[in-house]
C-alpha positions in Angstrom: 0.0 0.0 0.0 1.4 3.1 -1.0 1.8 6.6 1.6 -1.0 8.4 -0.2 -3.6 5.1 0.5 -1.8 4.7 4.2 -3.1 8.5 4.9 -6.9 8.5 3.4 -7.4 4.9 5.3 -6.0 6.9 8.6 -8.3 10.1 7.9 -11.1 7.8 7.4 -10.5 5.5 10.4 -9.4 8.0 13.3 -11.1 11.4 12.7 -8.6 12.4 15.8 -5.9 12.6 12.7 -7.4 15.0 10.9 -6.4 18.0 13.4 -3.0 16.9 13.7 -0.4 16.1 11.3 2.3 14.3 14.1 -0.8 12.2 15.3 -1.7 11.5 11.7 2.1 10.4 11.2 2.4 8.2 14.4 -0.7 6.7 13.6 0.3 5.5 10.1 4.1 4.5 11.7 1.8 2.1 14.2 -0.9 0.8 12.0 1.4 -0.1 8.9 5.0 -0.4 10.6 4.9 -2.4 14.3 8.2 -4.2 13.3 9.4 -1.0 14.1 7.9 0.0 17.0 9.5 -1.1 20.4 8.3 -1.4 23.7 9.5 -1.9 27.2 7.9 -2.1 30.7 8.8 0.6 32.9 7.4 2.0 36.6 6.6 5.5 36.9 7.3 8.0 40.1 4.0 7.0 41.4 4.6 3.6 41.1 2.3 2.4 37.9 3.8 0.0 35.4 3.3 1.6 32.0 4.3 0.6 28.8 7.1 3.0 26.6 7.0 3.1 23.4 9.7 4.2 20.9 11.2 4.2 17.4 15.1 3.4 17.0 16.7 6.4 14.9 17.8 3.9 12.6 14.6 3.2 11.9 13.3 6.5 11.5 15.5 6.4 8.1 12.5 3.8 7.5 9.1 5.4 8.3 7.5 8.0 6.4 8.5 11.7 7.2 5.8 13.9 8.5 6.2 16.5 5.9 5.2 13.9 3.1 2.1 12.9 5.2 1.5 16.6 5.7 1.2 16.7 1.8 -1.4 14.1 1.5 -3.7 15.3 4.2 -3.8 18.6 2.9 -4.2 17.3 -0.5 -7.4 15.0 0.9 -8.9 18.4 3.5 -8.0 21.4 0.8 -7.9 20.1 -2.8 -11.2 17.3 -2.2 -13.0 18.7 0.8 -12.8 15.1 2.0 -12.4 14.0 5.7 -12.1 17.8 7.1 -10.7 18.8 10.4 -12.8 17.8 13.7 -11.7 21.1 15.7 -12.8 24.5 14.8 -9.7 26.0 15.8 -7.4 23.4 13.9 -9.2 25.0 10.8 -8.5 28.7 11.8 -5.4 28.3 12.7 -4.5 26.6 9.5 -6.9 29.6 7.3 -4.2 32.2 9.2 -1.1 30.5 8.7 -2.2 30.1 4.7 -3.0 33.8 4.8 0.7 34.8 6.6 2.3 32.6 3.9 0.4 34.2 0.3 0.9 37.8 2.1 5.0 36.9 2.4 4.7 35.4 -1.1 2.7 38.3 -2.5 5.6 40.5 -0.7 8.4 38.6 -1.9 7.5 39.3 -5.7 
């Protein structure tokens, strides 16, 4: 399955993803590459036994970067109006930072 398949399954399946492009990233590193997520047992301050999870920076190398997940969110929410944020300010903060970046652009030129 390629990236672009890997995000609109995601957007479709955890509407969490749509607000959040790390989230959106993690998800797709958990869902379509375990192998390379570890895990170890550990006891907190308070005493809990949690679980850690963690990605080797060798493997890193492996996974899909968040910038080219970014990409195919944005080309699923802006370009086909499909699987839109869930949070109101997720979509206003995204509006201003696409108006600060036309208005440097427009600047620029």
């Amino acid at each position: 399955m390629n990236l672009k398949k890997m995000v609109e399954q995601v957007l479709k399946e955890f509407p969490k993803s749509r607000d959040s492009d790390q989230w959106l990233t993690l998800k797709i590193w958990a869902k379509y590459y375990p192998s390379k997520i570890k895990e170890e047992e550990y006891t907190d301050d308070q005493g809990v036994e949690r679980i850690r999870k963690y990605v080797l920076l060798n493997d890193i190398l492996n996974l899909p970067r968040e910038d080219a997940v970014k990409r195919y969110r944005a080309i699923f929410q802006n370009n086909l109006g499909m699987y839109p944020p869930t949070c109101i300010e997720v979509v206003r903060k995204r509006k201003q930072n696409e108006f600060a970046w036309y208005r440097l652009v427009k600047e620029s030129t």
